[in-house]
LOVOLO-885378 format. One line per 3 residues: number of its first residue (from 0); their letters; for each residue x, y, z of C-alpha. Coordinates in nm, 2 decimals, decimal comma, padded with zeros to 4 digits. Layout:
# LOVOLO-885378
NUM) a) X Y Z  ...
//
This chain:
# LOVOLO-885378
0) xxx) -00,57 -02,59 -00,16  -00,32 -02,32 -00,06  -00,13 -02,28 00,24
3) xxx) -00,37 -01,96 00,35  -00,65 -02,12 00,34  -00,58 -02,43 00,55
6) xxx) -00,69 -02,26 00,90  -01,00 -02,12 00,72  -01,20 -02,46 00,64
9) xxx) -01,57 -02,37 00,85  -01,65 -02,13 00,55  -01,53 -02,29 00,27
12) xxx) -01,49 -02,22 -00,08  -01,73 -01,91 -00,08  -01,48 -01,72 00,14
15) xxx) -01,18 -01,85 -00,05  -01,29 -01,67 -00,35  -01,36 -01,34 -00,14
18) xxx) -01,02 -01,37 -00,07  -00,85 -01,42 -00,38  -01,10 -01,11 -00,49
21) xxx) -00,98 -00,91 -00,21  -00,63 -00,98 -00,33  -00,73 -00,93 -00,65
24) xxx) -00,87 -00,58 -00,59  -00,56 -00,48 -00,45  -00,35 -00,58 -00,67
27) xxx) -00,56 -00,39 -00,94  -00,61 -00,05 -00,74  -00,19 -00,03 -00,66
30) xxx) -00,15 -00,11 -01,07  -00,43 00,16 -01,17  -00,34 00,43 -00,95
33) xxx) 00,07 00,39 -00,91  -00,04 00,37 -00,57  00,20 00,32 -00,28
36) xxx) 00,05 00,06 00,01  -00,05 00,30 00,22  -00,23 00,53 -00,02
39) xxx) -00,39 00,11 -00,12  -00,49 00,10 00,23  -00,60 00,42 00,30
42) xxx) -00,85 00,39 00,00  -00,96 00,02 00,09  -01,00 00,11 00,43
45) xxx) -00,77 -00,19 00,50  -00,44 -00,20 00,71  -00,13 -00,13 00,57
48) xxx) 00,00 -00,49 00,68  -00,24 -00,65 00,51  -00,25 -00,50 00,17
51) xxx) 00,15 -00,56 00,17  00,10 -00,93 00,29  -00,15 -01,00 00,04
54) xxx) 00,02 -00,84 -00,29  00,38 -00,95 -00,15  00,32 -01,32 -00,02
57) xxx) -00,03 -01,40 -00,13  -00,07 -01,28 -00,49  00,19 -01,43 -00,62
60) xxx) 00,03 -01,83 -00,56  -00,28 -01,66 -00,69  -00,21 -01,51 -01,00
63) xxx) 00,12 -01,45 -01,09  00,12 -01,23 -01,37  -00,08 -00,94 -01,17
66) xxx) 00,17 -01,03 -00,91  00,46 -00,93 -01,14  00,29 -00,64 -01,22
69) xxx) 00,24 -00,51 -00,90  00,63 -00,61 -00,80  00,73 -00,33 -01,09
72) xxx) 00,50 -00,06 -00,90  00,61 -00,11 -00,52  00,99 -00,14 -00,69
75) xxx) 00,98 00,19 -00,86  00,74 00,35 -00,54  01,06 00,17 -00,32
78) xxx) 01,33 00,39 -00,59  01,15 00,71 -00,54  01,06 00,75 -00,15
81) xxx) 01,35 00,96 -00,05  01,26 01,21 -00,33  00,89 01,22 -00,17
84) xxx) 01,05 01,25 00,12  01,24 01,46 00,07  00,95 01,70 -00,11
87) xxx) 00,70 01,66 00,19  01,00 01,80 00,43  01,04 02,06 00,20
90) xxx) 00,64 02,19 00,15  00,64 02,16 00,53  00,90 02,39 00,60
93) xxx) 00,76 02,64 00,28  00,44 02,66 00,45  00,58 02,83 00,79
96) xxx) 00,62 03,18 00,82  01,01 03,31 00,86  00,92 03,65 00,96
99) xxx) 01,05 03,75 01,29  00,73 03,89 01,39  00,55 03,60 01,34
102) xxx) 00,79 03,36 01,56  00,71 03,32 01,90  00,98 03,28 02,15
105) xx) 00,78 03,10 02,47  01,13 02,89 02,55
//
């Protein structure tokens, strides 16, 4: 049995393979959609914690190979973070208007 499941006995196997589906699923939706954790968690309505515990920790004594998989994804999401970054600062700051007119000065 693995380590997870130890403090889980009163439901037994039924609710061991929800949780190696669950896992599963994850796994899947991160490798399908390039998605980053929080994008995963946002669409499984799941916490951000948890989808990162479960495809970091948990996966890989489940299935291995998906685990791998999903290890090349949050690496190459990990590479490119300061370019998105970097690109959300900029639309942010494109968005405002730099008009003189339009700039309040309340301070």
């Amino acid at each position: 049995m693995p380590p997870y499941a130890l403090p889980i006995s009163r439901w037994g196997y039924y609710f061991l393979n929800w949780f190696e589906d669950r896992v599963c699923e994850e796994a899947s939706y991160i490798i399908e959609h390039k998605a980053t954790v929080r994008d995963a968690a946002k669409a499984l309505c799941l916490g951000k914690s948890t989808i990162h515990k479960d495809v970091t920790e948990r996966l890989k004594t489940i299935h291995p190979g998906l685990y791998n998989s999903v290890r090349e994804v949050l690496n190459t999401n990990k590479a490119e973070r300061h370019i998105r970054g970097g690109k959300a600062t900029h639309d942010k700051y494109a968005n405002l208007h730099h008009c003189a007119g339009d700039v309040t000065a309340d301070r």
